[in-house]
C-alpha positions as CSV (number, residue, x, y, z in Angstrom):
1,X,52.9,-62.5,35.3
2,X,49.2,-61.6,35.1
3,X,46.5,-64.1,34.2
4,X,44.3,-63.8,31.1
5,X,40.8,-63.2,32.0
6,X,38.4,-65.2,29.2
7,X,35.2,-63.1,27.7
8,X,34.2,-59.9,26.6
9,X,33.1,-57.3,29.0
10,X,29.4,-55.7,28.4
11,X,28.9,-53.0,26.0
12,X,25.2,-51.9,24.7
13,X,24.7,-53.2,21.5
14,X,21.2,-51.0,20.9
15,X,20.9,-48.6,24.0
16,X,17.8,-48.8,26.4
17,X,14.7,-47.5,24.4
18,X,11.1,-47.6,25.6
19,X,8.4,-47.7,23.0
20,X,4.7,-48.3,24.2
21,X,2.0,-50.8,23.1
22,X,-2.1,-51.2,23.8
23,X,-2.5,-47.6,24.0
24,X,-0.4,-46.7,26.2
25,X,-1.2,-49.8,28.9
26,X,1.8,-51.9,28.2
27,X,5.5,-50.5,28.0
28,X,8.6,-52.1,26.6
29,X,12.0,-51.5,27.9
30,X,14.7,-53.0,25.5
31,X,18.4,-53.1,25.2
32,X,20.6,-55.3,23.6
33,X,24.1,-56.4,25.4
34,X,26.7,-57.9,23.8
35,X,28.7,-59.9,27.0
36,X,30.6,-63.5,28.0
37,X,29.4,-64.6,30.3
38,X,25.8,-63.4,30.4
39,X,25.0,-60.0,32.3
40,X,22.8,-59.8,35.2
41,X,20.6,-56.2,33.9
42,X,18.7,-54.1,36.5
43,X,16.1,-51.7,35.6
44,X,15.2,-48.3,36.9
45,X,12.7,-45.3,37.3
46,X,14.1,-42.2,38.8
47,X,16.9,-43.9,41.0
48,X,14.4,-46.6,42.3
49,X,14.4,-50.3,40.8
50,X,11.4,-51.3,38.6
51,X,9.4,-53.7,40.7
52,X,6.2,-55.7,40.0
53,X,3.1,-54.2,41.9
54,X,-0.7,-54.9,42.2
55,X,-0.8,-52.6,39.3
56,X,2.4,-53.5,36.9
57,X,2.8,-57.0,35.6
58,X,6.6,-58.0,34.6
59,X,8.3,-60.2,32.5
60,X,11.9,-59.7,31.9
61,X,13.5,-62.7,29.8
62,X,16.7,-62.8,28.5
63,X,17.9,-64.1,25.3
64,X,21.0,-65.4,23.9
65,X,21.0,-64.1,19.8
66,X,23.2,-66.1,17.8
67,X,26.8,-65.0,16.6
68,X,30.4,-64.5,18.1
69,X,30.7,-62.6,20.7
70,X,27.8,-63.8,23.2
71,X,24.8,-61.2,22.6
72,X,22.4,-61.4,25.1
73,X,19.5,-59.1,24.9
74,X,17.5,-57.8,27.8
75,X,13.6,-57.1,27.4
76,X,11.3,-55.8,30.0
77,X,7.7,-55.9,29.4
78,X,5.8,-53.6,31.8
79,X,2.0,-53.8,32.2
80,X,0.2,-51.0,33.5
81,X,-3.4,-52.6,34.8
82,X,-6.4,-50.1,34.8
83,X,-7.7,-48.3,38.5
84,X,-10.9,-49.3,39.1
């Protein structure tokens, strides 16, 4: 006999969406996950992983939202700096 596996596997509970902010100079990637335990989330551009740069600026928190099951959600913030 089998054993039971405990939590729920991830499903999108709002699907990626990218909205921009600043004219254009700062982008925000966003989905929402609802998982136990908490997802690891990777982010991409054409097949290549989204990496900081001398010209993008990152942050990419997680946070748990309240409520049963675990919802973690997932937001990058992408800044595009200016060429000078």
């Amino acid at each position: 006999m089998g054993s039971q596996t405990d939590g729920i596997p991830p499903t999108f509970a709002k699907k990626p969406s990218i909205r921009q902010e600043d004219e254009g100079r700062r982008l925000l990637f966003e989905c929402r996950i609802l998982a136990d335990p908490k997802p690891t989330v990777y982010w991409y551009h054409d097949n290549d992983p989204v990496k900081e740069s001398s010209r993008c600026k990152m942050k990419c928190p997680s946070q748990l939202l309240t409520g049963k099951p675990e919802a973690w959600q997932e937001t990058l913030r992408v800044e595009i700096l200016p060429i000078f």
